[in-house]
VOMITOR-117604 format. One record per residue (C-alpha): chain; x, y, z; residue in one letter. Coordinates in nm, 2 decimals. Each point is the difference from the previous one (the first is absolute). Example, Ala and Ser with C-alpha at 12.3 -4.5 7.8 and 13.67 -1.06 7.14 Angstrom:
REM VOMITOR-117604
R   cadena        X        Y        Z   residuo
R        A     1.23    -0.45     0.78         A
R        A     0.14     0.34    -0.07         S
***
This chain:
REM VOMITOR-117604
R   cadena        X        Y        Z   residuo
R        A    -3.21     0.53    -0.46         X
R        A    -0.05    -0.28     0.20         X
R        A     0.37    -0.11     0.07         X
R        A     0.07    -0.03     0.35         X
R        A     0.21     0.32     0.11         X
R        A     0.37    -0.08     0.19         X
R        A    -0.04     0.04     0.34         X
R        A     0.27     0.16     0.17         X
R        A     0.21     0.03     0.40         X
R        A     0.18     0.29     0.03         X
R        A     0.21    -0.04     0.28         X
R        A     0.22     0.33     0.10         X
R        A     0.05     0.18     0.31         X
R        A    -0.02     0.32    -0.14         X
R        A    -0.41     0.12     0.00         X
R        A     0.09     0.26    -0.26         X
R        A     0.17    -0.29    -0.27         X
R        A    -0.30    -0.23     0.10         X
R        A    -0.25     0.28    -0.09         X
R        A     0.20     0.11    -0.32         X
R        A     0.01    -0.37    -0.08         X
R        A    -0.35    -0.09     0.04         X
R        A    -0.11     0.32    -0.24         X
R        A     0.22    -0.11    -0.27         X
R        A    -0.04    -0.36     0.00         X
R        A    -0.38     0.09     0.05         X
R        A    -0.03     0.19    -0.32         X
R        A     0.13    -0.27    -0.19         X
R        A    -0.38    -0.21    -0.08         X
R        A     0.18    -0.33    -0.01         X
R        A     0.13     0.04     0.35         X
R        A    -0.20     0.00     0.37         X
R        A     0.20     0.08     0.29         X
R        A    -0.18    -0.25     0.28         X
R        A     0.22     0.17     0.25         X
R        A     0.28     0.17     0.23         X
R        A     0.26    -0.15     0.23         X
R        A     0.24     0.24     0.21         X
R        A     0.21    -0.28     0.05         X
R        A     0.06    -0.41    -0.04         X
R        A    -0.19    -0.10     0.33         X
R        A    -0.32     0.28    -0.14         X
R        A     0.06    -0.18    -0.41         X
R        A    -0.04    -0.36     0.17         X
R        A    -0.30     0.06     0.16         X
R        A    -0.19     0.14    -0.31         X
R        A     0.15    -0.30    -0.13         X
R        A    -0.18    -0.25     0.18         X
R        A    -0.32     0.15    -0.11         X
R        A     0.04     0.03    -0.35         X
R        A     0.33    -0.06    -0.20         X
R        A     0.11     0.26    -0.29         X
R        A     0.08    -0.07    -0.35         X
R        A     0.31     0.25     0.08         X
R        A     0.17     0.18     0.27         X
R        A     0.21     0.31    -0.01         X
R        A     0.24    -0.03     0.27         X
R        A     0.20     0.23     0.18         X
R        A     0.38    -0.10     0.11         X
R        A     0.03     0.22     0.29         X
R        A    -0.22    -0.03     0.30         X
R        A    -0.05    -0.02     0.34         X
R        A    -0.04    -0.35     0.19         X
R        A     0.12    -0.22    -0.29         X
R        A     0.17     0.11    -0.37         X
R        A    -0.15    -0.08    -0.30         X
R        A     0.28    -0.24    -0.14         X
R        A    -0.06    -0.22     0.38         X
R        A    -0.40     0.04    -0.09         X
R        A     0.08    -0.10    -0.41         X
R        A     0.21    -0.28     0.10         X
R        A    -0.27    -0.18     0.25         X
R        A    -0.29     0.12    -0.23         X
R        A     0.19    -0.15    -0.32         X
R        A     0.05    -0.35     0.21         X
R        A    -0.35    -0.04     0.13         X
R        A    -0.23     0.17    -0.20         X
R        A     0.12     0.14    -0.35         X
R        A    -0.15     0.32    -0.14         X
R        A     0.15     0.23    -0.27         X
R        A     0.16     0.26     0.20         X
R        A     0.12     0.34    -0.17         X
R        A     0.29     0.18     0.25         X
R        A    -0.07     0.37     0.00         X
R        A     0.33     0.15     0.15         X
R        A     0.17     0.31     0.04         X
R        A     0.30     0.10    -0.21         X
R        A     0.28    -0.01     0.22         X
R        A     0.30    -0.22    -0.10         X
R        A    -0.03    -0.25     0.30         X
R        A    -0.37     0.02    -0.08         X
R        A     0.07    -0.15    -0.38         X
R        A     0.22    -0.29     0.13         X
R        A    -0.26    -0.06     0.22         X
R        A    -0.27     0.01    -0.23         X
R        A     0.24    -0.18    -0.22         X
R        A     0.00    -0.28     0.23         X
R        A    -0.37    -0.03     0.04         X
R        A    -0.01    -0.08    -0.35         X
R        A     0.21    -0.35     0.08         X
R        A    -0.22    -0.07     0.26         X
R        A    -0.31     0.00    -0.21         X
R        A    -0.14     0.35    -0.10         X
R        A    -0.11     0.05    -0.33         X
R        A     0.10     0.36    -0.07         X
R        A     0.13     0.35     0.14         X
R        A    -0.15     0.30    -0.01         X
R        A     0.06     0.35     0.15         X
R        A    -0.22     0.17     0.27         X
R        A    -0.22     0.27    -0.19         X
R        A     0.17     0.27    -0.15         X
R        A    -0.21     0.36     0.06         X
R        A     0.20     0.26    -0.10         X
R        A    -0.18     0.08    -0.36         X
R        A    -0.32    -0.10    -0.15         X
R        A     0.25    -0.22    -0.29         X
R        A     0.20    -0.10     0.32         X
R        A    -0.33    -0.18     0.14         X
R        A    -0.17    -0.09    -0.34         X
R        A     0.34    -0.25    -0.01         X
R        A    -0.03    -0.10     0.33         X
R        A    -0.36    -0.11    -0.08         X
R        A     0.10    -0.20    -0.32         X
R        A     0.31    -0.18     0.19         X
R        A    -0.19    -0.09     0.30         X
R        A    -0.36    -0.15    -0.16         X
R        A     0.25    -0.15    -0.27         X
R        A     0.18    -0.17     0.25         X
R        A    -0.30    -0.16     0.22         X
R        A    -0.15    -0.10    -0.35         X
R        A     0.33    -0.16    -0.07         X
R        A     0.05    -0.19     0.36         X
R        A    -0.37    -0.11    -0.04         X
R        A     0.07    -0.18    -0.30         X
R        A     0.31    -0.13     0.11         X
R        A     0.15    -0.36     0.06         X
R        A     0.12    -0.05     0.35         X
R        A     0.14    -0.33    -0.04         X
R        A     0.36    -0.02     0.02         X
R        A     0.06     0.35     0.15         X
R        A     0.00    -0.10     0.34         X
R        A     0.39     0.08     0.08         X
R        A     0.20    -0.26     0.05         X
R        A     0.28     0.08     0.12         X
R        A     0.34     0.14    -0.22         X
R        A    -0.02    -0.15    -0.36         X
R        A     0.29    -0.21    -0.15         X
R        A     0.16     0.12    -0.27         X
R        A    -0.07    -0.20    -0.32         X
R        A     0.24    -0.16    -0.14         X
R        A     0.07     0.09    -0.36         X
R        A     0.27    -0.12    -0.29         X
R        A     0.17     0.26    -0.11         X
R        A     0.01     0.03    -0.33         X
R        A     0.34     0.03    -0.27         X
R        A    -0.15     0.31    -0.15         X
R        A    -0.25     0.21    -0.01         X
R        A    -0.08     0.28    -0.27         X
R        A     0.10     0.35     0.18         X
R        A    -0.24     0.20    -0.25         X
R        A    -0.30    -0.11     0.15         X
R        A    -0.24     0.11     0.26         X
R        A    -0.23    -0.08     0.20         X
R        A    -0.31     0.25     0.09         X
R        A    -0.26    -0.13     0.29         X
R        A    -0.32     0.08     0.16         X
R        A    -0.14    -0.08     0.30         X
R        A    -0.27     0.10     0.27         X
R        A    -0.18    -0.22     0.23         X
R        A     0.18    -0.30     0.11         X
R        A     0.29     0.10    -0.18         X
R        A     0.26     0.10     0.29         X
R        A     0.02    -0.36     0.06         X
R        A    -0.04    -0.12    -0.40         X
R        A     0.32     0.24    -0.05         X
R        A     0.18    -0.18     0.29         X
R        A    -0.06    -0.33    -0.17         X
R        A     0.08     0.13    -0.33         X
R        A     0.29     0.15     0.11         X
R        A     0.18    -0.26     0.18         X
R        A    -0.06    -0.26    -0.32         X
R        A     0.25     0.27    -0.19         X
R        A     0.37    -0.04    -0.03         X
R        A     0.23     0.27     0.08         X
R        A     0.06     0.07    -0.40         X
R        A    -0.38     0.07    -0.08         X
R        A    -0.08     0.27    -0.26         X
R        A    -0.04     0.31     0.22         X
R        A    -0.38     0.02     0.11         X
R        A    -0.22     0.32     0.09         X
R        A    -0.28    -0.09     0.15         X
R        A    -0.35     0.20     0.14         X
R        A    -0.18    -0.11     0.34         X
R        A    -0.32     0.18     0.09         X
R        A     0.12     0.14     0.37         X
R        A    -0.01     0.32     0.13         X
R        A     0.30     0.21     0.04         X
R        A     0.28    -0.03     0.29         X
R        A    -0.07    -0.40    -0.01         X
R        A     0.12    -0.06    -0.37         X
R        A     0.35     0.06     0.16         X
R        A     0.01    -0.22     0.30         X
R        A    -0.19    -0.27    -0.19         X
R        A     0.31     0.06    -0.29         X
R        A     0.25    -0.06     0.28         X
R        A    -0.22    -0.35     0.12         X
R        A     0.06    -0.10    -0.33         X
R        A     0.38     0.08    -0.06         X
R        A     0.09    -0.22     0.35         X
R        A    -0.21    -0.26    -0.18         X
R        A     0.14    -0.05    -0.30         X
R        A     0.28    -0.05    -0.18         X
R        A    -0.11     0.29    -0.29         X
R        A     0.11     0.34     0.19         X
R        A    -0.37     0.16     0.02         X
R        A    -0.07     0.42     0.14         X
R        A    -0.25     0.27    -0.06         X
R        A     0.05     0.16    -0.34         X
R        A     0.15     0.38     0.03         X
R        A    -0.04     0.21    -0.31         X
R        A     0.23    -0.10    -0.25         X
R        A     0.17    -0.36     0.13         X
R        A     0.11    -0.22    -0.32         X
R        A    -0.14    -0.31    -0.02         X
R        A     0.29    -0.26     0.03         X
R        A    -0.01    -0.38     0.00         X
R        A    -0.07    -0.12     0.33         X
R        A    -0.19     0.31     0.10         X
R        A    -0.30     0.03     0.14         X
R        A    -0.19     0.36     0.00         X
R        A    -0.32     0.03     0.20         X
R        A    -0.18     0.32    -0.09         X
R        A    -0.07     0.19     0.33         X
R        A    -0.34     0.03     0.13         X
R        A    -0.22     0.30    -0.18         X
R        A     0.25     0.05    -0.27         X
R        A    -0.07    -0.16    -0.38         X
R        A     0.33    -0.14    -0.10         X
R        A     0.06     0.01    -0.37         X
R        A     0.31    -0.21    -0.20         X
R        A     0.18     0.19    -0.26         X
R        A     0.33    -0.04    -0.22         X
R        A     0.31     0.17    -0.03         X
R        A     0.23    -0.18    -0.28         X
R        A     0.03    -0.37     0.11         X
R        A    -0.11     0.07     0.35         X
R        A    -0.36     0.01     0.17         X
R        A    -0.04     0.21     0.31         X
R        A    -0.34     0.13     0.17         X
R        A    -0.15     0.30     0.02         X
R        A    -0.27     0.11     0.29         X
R        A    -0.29     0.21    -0.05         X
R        A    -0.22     0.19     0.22         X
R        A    -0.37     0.02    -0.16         X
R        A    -0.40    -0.12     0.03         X
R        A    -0.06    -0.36     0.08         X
R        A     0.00    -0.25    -0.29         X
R        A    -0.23    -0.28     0.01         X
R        A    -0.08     0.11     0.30         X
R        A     0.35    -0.04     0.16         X
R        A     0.35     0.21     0.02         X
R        A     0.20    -0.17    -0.08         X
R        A    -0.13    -0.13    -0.28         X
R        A     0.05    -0.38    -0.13         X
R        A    -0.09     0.18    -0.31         X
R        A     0.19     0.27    -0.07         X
R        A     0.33    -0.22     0.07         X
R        A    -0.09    -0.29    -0.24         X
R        A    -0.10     0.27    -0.25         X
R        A     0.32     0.16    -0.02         X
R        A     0.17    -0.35     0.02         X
R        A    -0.21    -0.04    -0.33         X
R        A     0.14     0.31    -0.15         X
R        A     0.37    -0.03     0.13         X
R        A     0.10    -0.35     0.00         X
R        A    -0.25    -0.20    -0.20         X
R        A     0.10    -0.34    -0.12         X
R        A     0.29     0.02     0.26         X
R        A    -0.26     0.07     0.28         X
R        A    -0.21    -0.35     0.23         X
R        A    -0.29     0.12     0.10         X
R        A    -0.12    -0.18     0.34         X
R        A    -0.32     0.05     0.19         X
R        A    -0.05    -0.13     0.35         X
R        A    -0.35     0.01     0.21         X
R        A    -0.22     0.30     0.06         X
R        A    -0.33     0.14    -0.01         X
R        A    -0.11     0.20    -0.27         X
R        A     0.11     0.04    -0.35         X
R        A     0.39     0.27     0.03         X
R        A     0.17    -0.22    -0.20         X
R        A    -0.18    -0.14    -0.25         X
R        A     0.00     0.27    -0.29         X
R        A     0.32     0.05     0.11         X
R        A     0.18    -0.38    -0.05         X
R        A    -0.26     0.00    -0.33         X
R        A     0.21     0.32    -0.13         X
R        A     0.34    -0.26     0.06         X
R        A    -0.10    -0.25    -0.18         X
R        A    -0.11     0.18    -0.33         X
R        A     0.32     0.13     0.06         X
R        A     0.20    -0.32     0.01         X
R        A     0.05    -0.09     0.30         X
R        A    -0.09    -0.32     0.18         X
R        A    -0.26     0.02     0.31         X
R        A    -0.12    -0.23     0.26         X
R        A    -0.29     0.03     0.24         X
R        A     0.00    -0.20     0.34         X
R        A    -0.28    -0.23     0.01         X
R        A    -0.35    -0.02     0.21         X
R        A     0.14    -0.24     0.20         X
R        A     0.30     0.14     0.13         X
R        A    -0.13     0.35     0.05         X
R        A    -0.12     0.16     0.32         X
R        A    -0.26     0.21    -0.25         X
R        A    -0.08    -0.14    -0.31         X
R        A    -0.03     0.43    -0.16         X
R        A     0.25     0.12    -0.23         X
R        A     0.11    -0.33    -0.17         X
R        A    -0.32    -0.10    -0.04         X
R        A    -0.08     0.33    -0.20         X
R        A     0.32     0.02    -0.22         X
R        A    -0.10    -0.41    -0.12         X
R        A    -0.35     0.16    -0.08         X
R        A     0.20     0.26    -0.24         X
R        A     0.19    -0.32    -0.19         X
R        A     0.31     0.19     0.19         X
R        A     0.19    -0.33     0.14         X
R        A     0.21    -0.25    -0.17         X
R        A     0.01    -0.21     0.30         X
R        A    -0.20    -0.05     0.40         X
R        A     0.21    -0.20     0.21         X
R        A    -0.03    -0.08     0.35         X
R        A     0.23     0.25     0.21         X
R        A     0.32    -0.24     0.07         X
R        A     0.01    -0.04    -0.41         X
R        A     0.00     0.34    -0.05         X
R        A     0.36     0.05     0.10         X
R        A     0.15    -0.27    -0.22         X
R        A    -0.24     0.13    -0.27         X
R        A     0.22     0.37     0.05         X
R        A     0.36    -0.25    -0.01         X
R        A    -0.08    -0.18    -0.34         X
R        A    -0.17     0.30    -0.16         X
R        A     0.35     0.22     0.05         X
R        A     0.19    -0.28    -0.09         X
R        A    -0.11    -0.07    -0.30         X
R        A    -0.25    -0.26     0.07         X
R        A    -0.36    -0.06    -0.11         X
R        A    -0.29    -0.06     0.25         X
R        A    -0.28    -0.30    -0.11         X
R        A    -0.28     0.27     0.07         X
R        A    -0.33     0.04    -0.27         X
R        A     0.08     0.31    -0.18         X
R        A    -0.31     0.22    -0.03         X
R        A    -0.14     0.16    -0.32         X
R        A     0.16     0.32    -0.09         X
R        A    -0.25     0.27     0.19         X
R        A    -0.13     0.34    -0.14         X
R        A     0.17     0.27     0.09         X
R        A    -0.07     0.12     0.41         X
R        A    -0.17     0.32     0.03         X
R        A     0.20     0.22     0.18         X
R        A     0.02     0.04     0.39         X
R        A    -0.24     0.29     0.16         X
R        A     0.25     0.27     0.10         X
R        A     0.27    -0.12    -0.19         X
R        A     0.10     0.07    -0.40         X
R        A    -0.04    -0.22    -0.24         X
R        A     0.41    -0.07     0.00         X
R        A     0.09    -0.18     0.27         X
R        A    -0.07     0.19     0.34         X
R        A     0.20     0.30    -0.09         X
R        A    -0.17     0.18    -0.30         X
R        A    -0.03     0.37    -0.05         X
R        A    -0.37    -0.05     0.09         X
R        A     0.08    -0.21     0.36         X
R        A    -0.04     0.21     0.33         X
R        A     0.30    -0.25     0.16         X
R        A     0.27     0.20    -0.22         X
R        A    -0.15     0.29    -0.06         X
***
């Protein structure tokens, strides 16, 4: 293979997380680690010798912070940059924060507790540098506090539906925009955001001060209500289910499905199985494919799906993969996808070229044939 490899700065002041780092990243044959930096001052130096494709970057170090280091690197010279933090809660906001001033994703310092423990770690980590490497960076250089958009509210809108959506990298700020375009009365909306646990809450609580839906971190169990918002936590699938006239979630320990937990998969699955026709199906930028069975699954079941466009996304991944499977009715640019949500549960019809009905989807590795929750899926059990 001839492909040139993604070349990779760690920067961390820990020599343990840069070592652990550099083996995992390492074993990945897509992926060259061109070097260490114990802090921002070490980082810029090996900089000026030979730039990365990627850095991992620390938050918390001596002589200057990674969010002062990501803000001056982001305004003079723009590399993907993955934050690897630690869990604590001031850590996620942080972390949180890096992604407005320009970082592409979040992942957690290695876990090494059990061999399944670091087997994870090594997917999450060599999945994220892949992503960041392929990512857009313009437009992600923060700004400043958005303004909210201004939206018409609508007479009515149809209380039945749903909306299910799936997200990974580039989506914390695609859900912000998305988000904001929605009137208070939206259909209530679960959605799934590849990010590791303890930051699914704080970026929930981002979110809910942003817009006018009220948005938290799903808990076992919460109904899903018109303007709702339920963000599965971090390293938990979140599944929708029925009870009578009203949908509610379920969360579900188990194996990583299509290579994350949680799983864009698993949710729009059971979305297929428990609210059909009633169910909008929306999927927003990310590498890789979690997703695409999934929103394929809702549309032979009735529902109506869109897919955000090349343009508009950070990485061009999991819509690209569910247009391959014939499983979109419509690929709009991210600002249209909103209004696309507001006509569809209102009764409107969206000038999109509907696609030829597609065979049915194999079924998801590690998950039954059903819809995520199957006698045969390890995330019931």
């Amino acid at each position: 293979m001839n492909e040139k490899k993604i070349s990779v700065l760690i920067v961390d002041d820990s020599a343990l997380v840069r070592r652990c780092l550099k083996e995992i990243l390492e074993s990945d044959p897509d992926i060259a680690v061109m070097g260490t930096a114990s802090d921002p001052y070490d980082a810029a130096d090996k900089m000026r010798k030979v730039a990365p494709d990627v850095i991992t970057l620390d938050l918390e170090m001596p002589r200057m912070d990674g969010l002062s280091f990501l803000k001056k690197l982001m305004a003079q010279h723009p590399v993907p940059v993955v934050v690897c933090s630690a869990l604590a809660r001031q850590g996620s906001q942080t972390a949180l924060k890096a992604l407005e001033y320009g970082a592409v994703e979040i992942i957690t310092k290695p876990k090494l507790k059990s061999q399944l423990l670091v087997q994870e770690s090594r997917i999450a980590i060599c999945d994220a540098v892949k992503a960041a490497a392929q990512a857009r960076l313009k437009g992600q250089i923060h700004r400043g506090r958005p303004n909210r958009v201004p939206v018409a509210q609508p007479v009515c809108l149809d209380s039945s539906r749903i909306v299910v959506v799936g997200a990974s990298t580039g989506g914390t700020e695609a859900l912000r925009v998305l988000l904001e375009a929605l009137p208070n009365n939206s259909p209530g909306i679960a959605v799934v955001q590849h990010m590791p646990d303890q930051f699914t809450g704080s970026f929930a609580r981002r979110l809910d001060g942003l817009c006018r839906l009220s948005v938290r971190e799903a808990s076992h169990n919460d109904i899903l209500l018109p303007g709702r918002v339920l963000i599965a936590p971090g390293n938990r699938h979140m599944l929708l289910k029925k009870n009578g006239t009203r949908f509610y979630v379920a969360l579900k320990d188990g194996p990583l499905v299509s290579r994350h937990r949680p799983s864009v998969d698993v949710l729009f699955r059971s979305a297929a199985r428990h609210a059909g026709r009633n169910a909008l199906g929306v999927l927003l930028t990310g590498m890789g494919a979690d997703g695409a069975q999934g929103l394929l699954a809702l549309k032979q079941a009735g529902a109506a799906t869109v897919a955000q466009d090349e343009s508009s996304c950070v990485v061009f991944g999991m819509p690209k993969e569910a247009i391959k499977l014939n499983a979109v009715d419509a690929v709009l640019p991210l600002e249209q996808v909103g209004p696309w949500i507001i006509e569809q549960a209102g009764g409107g019809t969206v000038r999109s070229h509907r696609l030829d009905p597609p065979r049915l989807s194999p079924s998801i590795p590690g998950i039954g044939k059903g819809d995520g929750e199957g006698e045969k899926s390890p995330v019931c059990g």
